[in-house]
Chimera marker file (.cmm) of the C-alpha trace (Angstrom):
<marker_set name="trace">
<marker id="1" x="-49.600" y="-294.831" z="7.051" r="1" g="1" b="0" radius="0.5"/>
<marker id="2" x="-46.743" y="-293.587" z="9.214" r="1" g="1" b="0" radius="0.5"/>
<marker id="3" x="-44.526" y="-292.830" z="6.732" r="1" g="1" b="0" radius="0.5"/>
<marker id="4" x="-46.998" y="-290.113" z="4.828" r="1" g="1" b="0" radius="0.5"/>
<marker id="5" x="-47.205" y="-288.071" z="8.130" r="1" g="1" b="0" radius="0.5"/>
<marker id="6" x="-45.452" y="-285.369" z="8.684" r="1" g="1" b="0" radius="0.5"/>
<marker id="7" x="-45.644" y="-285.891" z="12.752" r="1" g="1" b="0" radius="0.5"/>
<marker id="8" x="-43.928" y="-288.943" z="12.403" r="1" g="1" b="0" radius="0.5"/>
<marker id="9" x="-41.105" y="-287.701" z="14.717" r="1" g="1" b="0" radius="0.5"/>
<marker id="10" x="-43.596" y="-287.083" z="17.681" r="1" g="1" b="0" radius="0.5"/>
<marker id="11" x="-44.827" y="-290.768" z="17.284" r="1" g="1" b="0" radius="0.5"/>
<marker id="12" x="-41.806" y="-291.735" z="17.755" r="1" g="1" b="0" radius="0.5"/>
<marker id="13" x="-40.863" y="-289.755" z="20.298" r="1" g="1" b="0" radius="0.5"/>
<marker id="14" x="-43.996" y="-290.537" z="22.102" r="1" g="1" b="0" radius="0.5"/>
<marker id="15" x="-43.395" y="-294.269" z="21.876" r="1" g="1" b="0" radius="0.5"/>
<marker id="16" x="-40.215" y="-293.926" z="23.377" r="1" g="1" b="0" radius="0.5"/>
<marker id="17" x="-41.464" y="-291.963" z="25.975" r="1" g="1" b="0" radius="0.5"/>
<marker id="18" x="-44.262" y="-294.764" z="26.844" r="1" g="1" b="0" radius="0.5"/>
<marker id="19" x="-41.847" y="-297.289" z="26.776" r="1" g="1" b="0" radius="0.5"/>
<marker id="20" x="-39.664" y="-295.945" z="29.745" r="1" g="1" b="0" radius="0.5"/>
<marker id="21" x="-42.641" y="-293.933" z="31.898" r="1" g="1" b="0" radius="0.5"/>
<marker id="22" x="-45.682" y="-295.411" z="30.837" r="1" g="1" b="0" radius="0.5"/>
<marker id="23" x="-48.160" y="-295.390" z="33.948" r="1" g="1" b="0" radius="0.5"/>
<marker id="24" x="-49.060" y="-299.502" z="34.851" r="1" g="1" b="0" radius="0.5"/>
<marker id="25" x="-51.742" y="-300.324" z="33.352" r="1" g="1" b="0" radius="0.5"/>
<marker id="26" x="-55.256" y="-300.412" z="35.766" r="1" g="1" b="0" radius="0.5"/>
<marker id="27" x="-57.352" y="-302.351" z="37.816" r="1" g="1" b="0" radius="0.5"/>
<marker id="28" x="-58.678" y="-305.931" z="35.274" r="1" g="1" b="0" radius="0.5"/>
<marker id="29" x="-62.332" y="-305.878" z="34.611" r="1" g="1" b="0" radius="0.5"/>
<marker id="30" x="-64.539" y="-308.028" z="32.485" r="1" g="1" b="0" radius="0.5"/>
<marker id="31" x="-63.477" y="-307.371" z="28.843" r="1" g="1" b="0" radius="0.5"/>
<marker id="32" x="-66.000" y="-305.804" z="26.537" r="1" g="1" b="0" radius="0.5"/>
<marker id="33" x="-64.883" y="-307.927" z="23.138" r="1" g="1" b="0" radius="0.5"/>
<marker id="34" x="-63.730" y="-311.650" z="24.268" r="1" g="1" b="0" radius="0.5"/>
<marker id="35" x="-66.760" y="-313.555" z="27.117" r="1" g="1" b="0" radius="0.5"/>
<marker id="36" x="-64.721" y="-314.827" z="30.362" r="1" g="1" b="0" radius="0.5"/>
<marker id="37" x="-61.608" y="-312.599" z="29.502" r="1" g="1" b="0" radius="0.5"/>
<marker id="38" x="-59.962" y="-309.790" z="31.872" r="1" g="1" b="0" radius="0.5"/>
<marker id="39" x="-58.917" y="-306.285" z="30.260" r="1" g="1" b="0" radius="0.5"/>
<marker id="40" x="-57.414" y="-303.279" z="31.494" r="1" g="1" b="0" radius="0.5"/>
<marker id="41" x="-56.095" y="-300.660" z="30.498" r="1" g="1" b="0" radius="0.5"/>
<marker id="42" x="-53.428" y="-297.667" z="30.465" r="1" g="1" b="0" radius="0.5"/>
<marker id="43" x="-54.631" y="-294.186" z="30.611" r="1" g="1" b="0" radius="0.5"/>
<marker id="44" x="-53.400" y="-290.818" z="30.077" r="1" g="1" b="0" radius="0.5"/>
<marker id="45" x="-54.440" y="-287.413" z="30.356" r="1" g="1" b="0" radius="0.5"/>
<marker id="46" x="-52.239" y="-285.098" z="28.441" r="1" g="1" b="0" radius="0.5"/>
<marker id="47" x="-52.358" y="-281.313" z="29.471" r="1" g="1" b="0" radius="0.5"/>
<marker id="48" x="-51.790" y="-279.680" z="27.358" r="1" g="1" b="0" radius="0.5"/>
<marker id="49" x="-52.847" y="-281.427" z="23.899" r="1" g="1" b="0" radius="0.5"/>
<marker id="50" x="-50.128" y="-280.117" z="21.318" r="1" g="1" b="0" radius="0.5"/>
<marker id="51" x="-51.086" y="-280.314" z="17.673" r="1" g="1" b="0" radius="0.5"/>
<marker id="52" x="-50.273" y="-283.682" z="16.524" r="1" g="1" b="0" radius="0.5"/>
<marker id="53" x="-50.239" y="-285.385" z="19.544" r="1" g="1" b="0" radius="0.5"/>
<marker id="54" x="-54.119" y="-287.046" z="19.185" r="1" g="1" b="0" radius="0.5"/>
<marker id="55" x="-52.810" y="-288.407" z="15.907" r="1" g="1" b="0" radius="0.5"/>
<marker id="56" x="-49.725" y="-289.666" z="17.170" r="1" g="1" b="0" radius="0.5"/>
<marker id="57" x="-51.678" y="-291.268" z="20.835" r="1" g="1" b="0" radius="0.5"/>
<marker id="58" x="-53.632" y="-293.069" z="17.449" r="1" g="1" b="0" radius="0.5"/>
<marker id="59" x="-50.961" y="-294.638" z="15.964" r="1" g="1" b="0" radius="0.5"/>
<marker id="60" x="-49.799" y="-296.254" z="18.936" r="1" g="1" b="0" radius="0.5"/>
<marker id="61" x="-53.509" y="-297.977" z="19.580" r="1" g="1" b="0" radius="0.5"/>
<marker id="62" x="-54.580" y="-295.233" z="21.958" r="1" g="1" b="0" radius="0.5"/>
<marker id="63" x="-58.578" y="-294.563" z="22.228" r="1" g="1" b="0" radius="0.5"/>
<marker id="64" x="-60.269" y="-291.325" z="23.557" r="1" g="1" b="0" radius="0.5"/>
<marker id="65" x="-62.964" y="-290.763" z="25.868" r="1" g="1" b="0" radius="0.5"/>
<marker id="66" x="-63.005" y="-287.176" z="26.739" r="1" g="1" b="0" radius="0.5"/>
<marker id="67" x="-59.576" y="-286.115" z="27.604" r="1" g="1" b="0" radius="0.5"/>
<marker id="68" x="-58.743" y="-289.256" z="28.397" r="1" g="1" b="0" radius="0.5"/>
<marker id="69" x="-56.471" y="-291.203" z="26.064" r="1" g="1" b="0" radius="0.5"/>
<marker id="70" x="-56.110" y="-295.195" z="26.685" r="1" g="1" b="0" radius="0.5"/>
<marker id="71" x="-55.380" y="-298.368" z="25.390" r="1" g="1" b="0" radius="0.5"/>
<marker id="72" x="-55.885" y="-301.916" z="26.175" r="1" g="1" b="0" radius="0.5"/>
<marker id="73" x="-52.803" y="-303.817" z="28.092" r="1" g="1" b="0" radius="0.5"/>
<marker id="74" x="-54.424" y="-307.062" z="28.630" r="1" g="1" b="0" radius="0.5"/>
<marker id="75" x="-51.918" y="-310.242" z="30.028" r="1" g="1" b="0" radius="0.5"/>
<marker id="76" x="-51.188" y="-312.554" z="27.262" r="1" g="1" b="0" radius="0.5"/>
<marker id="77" x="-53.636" y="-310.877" z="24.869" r="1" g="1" b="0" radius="0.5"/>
<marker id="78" x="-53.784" y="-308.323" z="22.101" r="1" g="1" b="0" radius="0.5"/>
<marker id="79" x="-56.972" y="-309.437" z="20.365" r="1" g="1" b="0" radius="0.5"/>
<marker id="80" x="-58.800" y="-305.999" z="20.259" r="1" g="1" b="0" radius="0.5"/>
<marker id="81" x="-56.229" y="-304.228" z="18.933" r="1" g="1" b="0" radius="0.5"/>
<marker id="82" x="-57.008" y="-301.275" z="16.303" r="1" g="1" b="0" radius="0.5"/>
<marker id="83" x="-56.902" y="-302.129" z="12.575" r="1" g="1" b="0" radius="0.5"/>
<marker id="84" x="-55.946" y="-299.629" z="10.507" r="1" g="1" b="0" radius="0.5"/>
<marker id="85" x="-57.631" y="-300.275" z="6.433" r="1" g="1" b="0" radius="0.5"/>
<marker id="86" x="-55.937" y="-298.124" z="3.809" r="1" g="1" b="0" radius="0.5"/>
<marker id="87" x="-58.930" y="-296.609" z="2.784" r="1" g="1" b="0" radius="0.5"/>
<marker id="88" x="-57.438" y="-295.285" z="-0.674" r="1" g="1" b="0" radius="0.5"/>
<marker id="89" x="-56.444" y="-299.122" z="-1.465" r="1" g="1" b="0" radius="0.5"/>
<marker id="90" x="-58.932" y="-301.018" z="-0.419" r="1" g="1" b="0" radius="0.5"/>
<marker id="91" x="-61.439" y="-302.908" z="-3.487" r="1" g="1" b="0" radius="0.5"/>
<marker id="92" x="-64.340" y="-304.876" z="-1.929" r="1" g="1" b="0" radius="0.5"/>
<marker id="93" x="-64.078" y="-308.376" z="-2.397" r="1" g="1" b="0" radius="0.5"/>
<marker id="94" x="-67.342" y="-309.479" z="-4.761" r="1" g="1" b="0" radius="0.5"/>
<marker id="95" x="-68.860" y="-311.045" z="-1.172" r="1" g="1" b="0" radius="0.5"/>
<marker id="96" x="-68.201" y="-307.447" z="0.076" r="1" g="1" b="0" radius="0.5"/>
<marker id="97" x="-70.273" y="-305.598" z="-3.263" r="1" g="1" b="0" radius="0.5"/>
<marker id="98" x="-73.051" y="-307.697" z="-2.248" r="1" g="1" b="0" radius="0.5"/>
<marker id="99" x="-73.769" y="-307.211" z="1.083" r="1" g="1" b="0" radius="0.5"/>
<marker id="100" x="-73.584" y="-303.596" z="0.752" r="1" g="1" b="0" radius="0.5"/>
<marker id="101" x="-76.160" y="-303.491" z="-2.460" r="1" g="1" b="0" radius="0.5"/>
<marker id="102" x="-78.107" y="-305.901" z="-0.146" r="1" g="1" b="0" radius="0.5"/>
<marker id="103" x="-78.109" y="-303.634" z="2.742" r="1" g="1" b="0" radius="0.5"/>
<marker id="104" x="-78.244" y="-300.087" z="0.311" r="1" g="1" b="0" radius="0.5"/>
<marker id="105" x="-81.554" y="-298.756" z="2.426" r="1" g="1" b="0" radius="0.5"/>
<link id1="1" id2="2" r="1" g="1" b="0" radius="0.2"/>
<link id1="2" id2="3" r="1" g="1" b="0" radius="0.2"/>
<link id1="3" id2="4" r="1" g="1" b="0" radius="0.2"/>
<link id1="4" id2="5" r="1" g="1" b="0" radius="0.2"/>
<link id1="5" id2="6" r="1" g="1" b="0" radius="0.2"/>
<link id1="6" id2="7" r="1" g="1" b="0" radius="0.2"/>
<link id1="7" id2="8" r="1" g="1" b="0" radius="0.2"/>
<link id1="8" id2="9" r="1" g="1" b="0" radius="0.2"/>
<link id1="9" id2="10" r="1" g="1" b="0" radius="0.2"/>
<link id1="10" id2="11" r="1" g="1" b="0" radius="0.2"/>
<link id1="11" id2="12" r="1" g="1" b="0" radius="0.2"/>
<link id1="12" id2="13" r="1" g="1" b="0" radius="0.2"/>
<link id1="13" id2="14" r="1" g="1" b="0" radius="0.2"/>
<link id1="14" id2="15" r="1" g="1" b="0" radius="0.2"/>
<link id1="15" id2="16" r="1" g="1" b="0" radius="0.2"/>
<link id1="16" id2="17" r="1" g="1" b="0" radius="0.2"/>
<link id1="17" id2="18" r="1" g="1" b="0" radius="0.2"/>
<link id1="18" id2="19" r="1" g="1" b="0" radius="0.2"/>
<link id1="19" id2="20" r="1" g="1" b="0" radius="0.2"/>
<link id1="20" id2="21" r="1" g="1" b="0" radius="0.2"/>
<link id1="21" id2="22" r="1" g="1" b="0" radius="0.2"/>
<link id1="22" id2="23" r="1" g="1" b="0" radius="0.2"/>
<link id1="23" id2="24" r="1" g="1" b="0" radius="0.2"/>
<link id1="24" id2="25" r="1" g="1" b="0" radius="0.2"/>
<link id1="25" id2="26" r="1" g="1" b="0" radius="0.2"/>
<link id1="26" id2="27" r="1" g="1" b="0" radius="0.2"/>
<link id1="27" id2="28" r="1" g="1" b="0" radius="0.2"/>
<link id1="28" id2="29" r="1" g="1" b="0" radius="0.2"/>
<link id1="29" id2="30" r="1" g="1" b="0" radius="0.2"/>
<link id1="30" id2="31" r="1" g="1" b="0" radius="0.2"/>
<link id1="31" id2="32" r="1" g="1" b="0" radius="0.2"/>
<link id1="32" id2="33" r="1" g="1" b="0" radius="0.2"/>
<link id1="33" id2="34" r="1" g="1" b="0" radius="0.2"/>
<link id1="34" id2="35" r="1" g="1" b="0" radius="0.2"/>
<link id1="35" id2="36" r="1" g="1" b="0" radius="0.2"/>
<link id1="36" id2="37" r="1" g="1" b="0" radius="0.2"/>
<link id1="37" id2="38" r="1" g="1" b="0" radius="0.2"/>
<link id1="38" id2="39" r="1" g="1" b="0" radius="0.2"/>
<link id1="39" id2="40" r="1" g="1" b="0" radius="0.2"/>
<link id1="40" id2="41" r="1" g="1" b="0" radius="0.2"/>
<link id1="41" id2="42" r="1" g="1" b="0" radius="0.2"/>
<link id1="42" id2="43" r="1" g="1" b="0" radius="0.2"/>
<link id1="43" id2="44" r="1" g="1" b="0" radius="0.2"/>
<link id1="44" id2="45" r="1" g="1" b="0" radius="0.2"/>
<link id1="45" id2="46" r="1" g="1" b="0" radius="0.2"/>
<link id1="46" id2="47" r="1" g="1" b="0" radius="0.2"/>
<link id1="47" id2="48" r="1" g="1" b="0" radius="0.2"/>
<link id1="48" id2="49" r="1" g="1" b="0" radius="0.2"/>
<link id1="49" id2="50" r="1" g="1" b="0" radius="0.2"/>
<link id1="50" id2="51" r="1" g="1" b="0" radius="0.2"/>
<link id1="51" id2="52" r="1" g="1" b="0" radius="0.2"/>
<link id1="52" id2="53" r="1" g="1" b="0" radius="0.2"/>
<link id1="53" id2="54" r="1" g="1" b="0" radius="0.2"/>
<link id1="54" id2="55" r="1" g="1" b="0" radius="0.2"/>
<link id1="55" id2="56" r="1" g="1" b="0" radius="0.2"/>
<link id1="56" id2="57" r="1" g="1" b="0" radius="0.2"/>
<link id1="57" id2="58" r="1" g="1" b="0" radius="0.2"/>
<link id1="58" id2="59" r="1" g="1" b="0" radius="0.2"/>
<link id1="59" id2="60" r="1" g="1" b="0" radius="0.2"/>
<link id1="60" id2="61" r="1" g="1" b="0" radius="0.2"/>
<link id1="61" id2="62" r="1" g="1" b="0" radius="0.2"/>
<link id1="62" id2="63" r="1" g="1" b="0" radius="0.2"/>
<link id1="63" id2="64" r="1" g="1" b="0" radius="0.2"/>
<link id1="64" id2="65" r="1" g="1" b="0" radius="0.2"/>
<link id1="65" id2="66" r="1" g="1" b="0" radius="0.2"/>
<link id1="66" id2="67" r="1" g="1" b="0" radius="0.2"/>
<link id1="67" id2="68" r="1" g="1" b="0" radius="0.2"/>
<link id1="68" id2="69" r="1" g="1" b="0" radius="0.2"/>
<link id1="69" id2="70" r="1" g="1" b="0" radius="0.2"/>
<link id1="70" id2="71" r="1" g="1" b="0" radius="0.2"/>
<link id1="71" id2="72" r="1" g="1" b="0" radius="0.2"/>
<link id1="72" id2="73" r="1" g="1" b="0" radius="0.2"/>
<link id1="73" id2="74" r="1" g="1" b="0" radius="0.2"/>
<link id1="74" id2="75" r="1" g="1" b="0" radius="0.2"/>
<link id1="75" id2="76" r="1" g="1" b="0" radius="0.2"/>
<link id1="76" id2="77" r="1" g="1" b="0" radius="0.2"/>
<link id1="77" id2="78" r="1" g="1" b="0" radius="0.2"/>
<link id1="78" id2="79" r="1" g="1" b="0" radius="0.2"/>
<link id1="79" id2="80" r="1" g="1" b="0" radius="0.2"/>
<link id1="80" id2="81" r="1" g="1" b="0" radius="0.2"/>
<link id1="81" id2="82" r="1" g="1" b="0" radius="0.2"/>
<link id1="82" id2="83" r="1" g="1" b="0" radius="0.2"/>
<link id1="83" id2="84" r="1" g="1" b="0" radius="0.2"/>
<link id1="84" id2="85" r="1" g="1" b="0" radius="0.2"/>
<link id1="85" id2="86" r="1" g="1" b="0" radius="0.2"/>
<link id1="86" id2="87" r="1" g="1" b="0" radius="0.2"/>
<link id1="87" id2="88" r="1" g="1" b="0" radius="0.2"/>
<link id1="88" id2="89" r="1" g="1" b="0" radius="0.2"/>
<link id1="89" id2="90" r="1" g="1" b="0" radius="0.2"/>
<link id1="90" id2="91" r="1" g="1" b="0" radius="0.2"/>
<link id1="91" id2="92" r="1" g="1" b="0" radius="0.2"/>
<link id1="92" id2="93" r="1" g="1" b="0" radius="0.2"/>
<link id1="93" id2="94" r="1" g="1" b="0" radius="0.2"/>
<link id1="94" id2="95" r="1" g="1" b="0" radius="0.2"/>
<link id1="95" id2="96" r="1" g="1" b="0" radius="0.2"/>
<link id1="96" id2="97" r="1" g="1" b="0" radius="0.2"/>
<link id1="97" id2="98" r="1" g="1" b="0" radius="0.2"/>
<link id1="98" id2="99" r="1" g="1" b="0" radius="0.2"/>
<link id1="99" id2="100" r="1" g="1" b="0" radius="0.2"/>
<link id1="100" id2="101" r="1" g="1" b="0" radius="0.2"/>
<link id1="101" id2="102" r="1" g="1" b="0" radius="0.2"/>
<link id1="102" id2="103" r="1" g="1" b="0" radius="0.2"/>
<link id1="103" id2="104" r="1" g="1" b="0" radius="0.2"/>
<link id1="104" id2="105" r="1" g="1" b="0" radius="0.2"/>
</marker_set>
């Protein structure tokens, strides 16, 4: 998926830059996805948003919520991270063909 983009560089380059000045992640709170588990997050607000730069705060796992891009940095966990399907590749499984004629309304 990286490779085909032609703002691969600023991924890159943004990765780098989170690496070395990343904020610390926030304050734990219950986690949405896992019962009993602590999340936080790190968040960003970039001002201004340069083209390619909502793609590239993708790529590396980032969510949006407003202007507000952020990401899950939970201790010792990385169960909710983002799954990326290649949408041009992927054949349903015969399990898959069913459900969906199943649920069709």
């Amino acid at each position: 998926c990286l490779a085909q983009r032609p703002d691969l560089e600023l991924t890159r380059r943004l990765r780098s830059l989170l690496e070395t000045h990343a904020p610390p992640p926030g304050a734990e709170f219950p986690c949405p996805y896992l019962p009993g588990r602590k999340a936080r997050h790190v968040a960003l607000i970039p001002s201004p948003l340069v083209p390619g730069l909502y793609h590239s705060f993708m790529d590396l796992n980032f969510r949006r919520s407003g202007e507000t891009f952020y990401r899950p940095e939970c201790r010792g966990c990385s169960a909710c991270r983002m799954v990326r399907v290649p949408v041009a590749d992927f054949a349903p499984t015969r399990a898959q063909r069913r459900c969906l004629k199943r649920n069709a309304d």
